[in-house]
C-alpha positions in Angstrom: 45.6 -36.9 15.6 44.7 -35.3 12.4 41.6 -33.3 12.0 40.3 -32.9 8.7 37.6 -30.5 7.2 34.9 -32.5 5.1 34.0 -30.5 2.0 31.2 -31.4 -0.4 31.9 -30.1 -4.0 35.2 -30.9 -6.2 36.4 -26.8 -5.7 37.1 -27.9 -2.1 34.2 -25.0 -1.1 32.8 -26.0 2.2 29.5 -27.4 2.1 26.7 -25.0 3.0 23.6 -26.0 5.4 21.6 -22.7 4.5 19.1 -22.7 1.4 19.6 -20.1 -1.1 16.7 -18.5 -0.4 17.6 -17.6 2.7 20.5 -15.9 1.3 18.5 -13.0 -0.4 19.6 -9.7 0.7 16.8 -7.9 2.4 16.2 -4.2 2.0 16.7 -4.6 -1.5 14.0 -4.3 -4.7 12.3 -7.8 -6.1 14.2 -7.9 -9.6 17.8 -7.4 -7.3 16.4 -10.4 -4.9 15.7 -12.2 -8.0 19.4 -11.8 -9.9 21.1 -12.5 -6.5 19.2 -15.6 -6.3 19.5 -16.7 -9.4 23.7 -16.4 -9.2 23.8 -18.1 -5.8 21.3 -20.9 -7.2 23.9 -21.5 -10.2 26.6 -20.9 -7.6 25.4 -24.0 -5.7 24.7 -26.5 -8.7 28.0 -25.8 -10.3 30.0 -26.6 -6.7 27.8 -29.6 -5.6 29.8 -33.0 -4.7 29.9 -34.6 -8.5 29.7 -37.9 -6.2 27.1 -37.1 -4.1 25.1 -34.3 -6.2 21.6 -32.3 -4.6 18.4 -33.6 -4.5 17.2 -31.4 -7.6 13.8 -31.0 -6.1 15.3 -28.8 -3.3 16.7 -26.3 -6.5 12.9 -26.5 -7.3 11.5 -26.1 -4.0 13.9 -23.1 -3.8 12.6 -21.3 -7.1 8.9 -21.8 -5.9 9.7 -20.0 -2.7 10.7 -17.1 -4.9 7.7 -17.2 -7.6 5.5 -17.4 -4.3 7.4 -14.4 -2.5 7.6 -12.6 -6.0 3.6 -12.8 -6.8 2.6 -11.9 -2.9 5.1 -8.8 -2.9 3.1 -7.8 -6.3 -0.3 -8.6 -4.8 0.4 -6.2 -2.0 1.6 -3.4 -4.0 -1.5 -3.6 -6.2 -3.7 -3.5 -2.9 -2.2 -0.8 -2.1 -2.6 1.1 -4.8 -5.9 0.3 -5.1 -6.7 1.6 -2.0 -5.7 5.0 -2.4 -7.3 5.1 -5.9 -10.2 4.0 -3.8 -9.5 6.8 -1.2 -8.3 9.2 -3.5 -12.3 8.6 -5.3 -13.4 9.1 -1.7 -12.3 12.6 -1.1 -13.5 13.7 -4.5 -16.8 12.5 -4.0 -17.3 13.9 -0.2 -15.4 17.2 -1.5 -18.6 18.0 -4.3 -20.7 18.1 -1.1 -19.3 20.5 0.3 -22.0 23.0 1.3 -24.4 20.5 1.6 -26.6 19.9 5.1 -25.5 16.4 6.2 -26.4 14.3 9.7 -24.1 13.3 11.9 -24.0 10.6 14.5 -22.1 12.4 17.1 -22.0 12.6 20.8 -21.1 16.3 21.1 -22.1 20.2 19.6 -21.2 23.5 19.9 -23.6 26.4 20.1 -22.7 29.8 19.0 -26.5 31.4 19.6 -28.0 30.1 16.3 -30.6 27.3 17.1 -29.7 23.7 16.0 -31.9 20.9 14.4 -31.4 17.1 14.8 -33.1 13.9 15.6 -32.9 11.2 17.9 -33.1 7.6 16.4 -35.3 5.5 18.8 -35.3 2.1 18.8 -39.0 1.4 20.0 -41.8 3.7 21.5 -40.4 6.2 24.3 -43.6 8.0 25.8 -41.4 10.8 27.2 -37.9 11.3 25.8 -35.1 13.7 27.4 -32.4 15.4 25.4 -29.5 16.4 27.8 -26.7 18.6 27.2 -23.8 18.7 29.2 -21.1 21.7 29.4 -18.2 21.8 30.3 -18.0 22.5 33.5 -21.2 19.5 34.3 -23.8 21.2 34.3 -26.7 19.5 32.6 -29.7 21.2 30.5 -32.6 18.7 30.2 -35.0 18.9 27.0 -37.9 16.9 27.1 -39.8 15.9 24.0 -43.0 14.1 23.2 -44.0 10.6 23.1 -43.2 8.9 20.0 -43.1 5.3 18.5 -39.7 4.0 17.2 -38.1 5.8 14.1 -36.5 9.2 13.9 -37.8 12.1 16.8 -36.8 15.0 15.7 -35.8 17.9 17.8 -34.4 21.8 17.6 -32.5 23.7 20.1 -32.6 27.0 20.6 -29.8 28.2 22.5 -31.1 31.4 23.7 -34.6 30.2 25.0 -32.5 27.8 27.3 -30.4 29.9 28.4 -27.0 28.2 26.8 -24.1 29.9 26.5 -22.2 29.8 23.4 -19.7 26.9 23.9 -19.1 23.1 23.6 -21.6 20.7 25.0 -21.9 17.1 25.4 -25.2 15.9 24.0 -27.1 12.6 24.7 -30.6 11.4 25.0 -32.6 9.0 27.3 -35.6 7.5 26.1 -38.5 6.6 28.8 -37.1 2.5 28.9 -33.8 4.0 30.1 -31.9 3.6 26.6 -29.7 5.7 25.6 -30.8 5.9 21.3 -28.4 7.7 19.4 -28.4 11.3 18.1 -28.2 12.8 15.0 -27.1 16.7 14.4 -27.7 18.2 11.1 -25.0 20.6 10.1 -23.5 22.2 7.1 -20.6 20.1 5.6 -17.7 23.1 5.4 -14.5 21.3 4.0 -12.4 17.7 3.7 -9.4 17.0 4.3 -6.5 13.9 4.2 -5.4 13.7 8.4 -2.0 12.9 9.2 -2.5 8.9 8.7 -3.9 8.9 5.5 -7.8 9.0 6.4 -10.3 12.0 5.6 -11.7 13.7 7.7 -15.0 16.2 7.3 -15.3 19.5 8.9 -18.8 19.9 10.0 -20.1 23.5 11.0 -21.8 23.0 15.0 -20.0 19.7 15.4 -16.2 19.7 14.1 -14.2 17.3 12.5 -15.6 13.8 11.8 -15.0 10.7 10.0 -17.2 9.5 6.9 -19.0 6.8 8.8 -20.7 9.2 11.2 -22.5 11.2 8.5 -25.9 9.1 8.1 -27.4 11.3 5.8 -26.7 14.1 2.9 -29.7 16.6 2.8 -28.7 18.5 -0.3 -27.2 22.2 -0.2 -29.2 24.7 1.6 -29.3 27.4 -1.4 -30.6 24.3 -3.6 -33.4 24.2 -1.2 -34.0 27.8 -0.8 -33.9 27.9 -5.0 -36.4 25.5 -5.2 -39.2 27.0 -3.0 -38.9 30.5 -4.2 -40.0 29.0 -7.9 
C-alpha cells in the first residue's frame, strides 16, 4: 500500500488548517504583528492550490481581525493615558489644599490632648444621639448630644474633660431609632501622596491616611480664616 501526503499549493508546501492571524507572534509591538502578518498573508496567496485557490473573503476576514485588534490595542493605550493625565490633574489639585481644614467620612481618630470637632450626618430627627468611642483595648466612652432634626449635628471632643488618653479610637454614633448615621471629623489636610498601586492617598492630621472619596468637604486653610477675622 502506498501512502501519499496530499498537498494543496503547486511548491508541494503542505496545506495549512491555521488562519494567519493566529500566527502573529505574541509578546511583540503592533507595527512587528502587523509586518509578520502581512508576509505570512502573502506567503499563503502565493502558495494556494492554482486549481483549487482560497476563498478570498477569508484573506479579508483575516485583515479585518487585524484592523479590529490594531484600533482596540490603540483605544486602550489612549485610556490609559488619559487616565493618569486625569490622575496626574488629581494630585495637583488635592496637593494646593494642602493646609486646608477638610471633613472626613471616617470610622476612626486619634487624640493627642487637643480637642476635636466634627459632625454627625443624621438621616431624620434623633431626640437623643450618642457619640461612642472605642479604644483599643474596648473600652467605650459614650457622648450624648441633643435632640436634633435630620441634617448635620455637630459635635466637639475634648479629650481631657473625658478623661481620654492620647491614642487611637474607634468612633461611631447611634441615633435614638437605633441607626447608625455616619460621622464626619474635621481635620487639617497635611500632605498627598501616589500609594504603591497607583491611587492617592491624603494624610489627614487626627485621622491618617485616606482616600479622596472620604473627604466631604474643604473648609478653607485655617490662617485664611484667622486673616479674615482680624480685618
Amino acid at each position: 500500500m502506498t501512502t501519499t501526503t496530499g498537498t494543496n499549493n503547486s511548491f508541494g508546501f503542505p496545506a495549512s488548517t491555521t488562519p494567519a492571524s493566529d500566527k502573529i507572534a505574541t509578546g511583540v509591538t503592533t507595527s512587528e504583528n502587523k509586518d509578520m502578518f502581512t508576509k505570512l498573508l502573502v506567503a499563503q496567496i502565493r502558495n494556494q492550490d492554482p486549481l483549487a485557490p482560497s476563498d478570498p473573503s477569508q484573506f479579508v476576514n483575516q485583515l479585518s481581525q487585524l484592523s479590529q485588534t490594531e484600533a482596540l490595542q490603540q483605544l486602550a493605550q489612549t485610556t490609559s493615558a488619559s487616565a493618569s493625565v486625569l490622575q496626574s490633574l488629581q494630585v495637583l489639585a488635592m496637593g494646593a489644599q494642602v493646609g486646608s481644614e477638610v471633613s472626613v467620612e471616617t470610622s476612626r481618630v486619634r487624640l493627642d490632648g487637643d480637642k476635636v470637632s466634627g459632625s454627625i450626618q443624621l438621616g431624620g430627627a434623633s431626640s437623643v444621639t450618642n457619640l461612642v468611642l472605642t479604644a483599643v483595648d474596648g473600652k467605650q466612652t459614650r457622648v450624648s448630644l441633643p435632640a436634633h432634626g435630620a441634617g448635620s449635628l455637630p459635635f466637639s471632643i475634648d479629650p481631657a474633660k473625658l478623661g481620654l488618653a492620647p491614642g487611637n479610637y474607634s468612633i461611631s454614633a447611634e441615633a435614638s431609632d437605633g441607626t447608625k448615621p455616619a460621622v464626619e471629623v474635621t481635620g487639617r489636610l497635611d500632605s498627598v501622596r501616589m500609594s504603591a498601586a497607583g491611587g492617592i492617598l491624603l494624610q489627614v492630621a487626627g485621622i491618617g491616611e485616606v482616600e479622596p472619596f472620604a473627604v466631604t468637604g474643604f473648609n478653607g486653610k485655617a490662617t485664611a480664616a484667622l486673616a479674615s477675622t482680624e480685618h
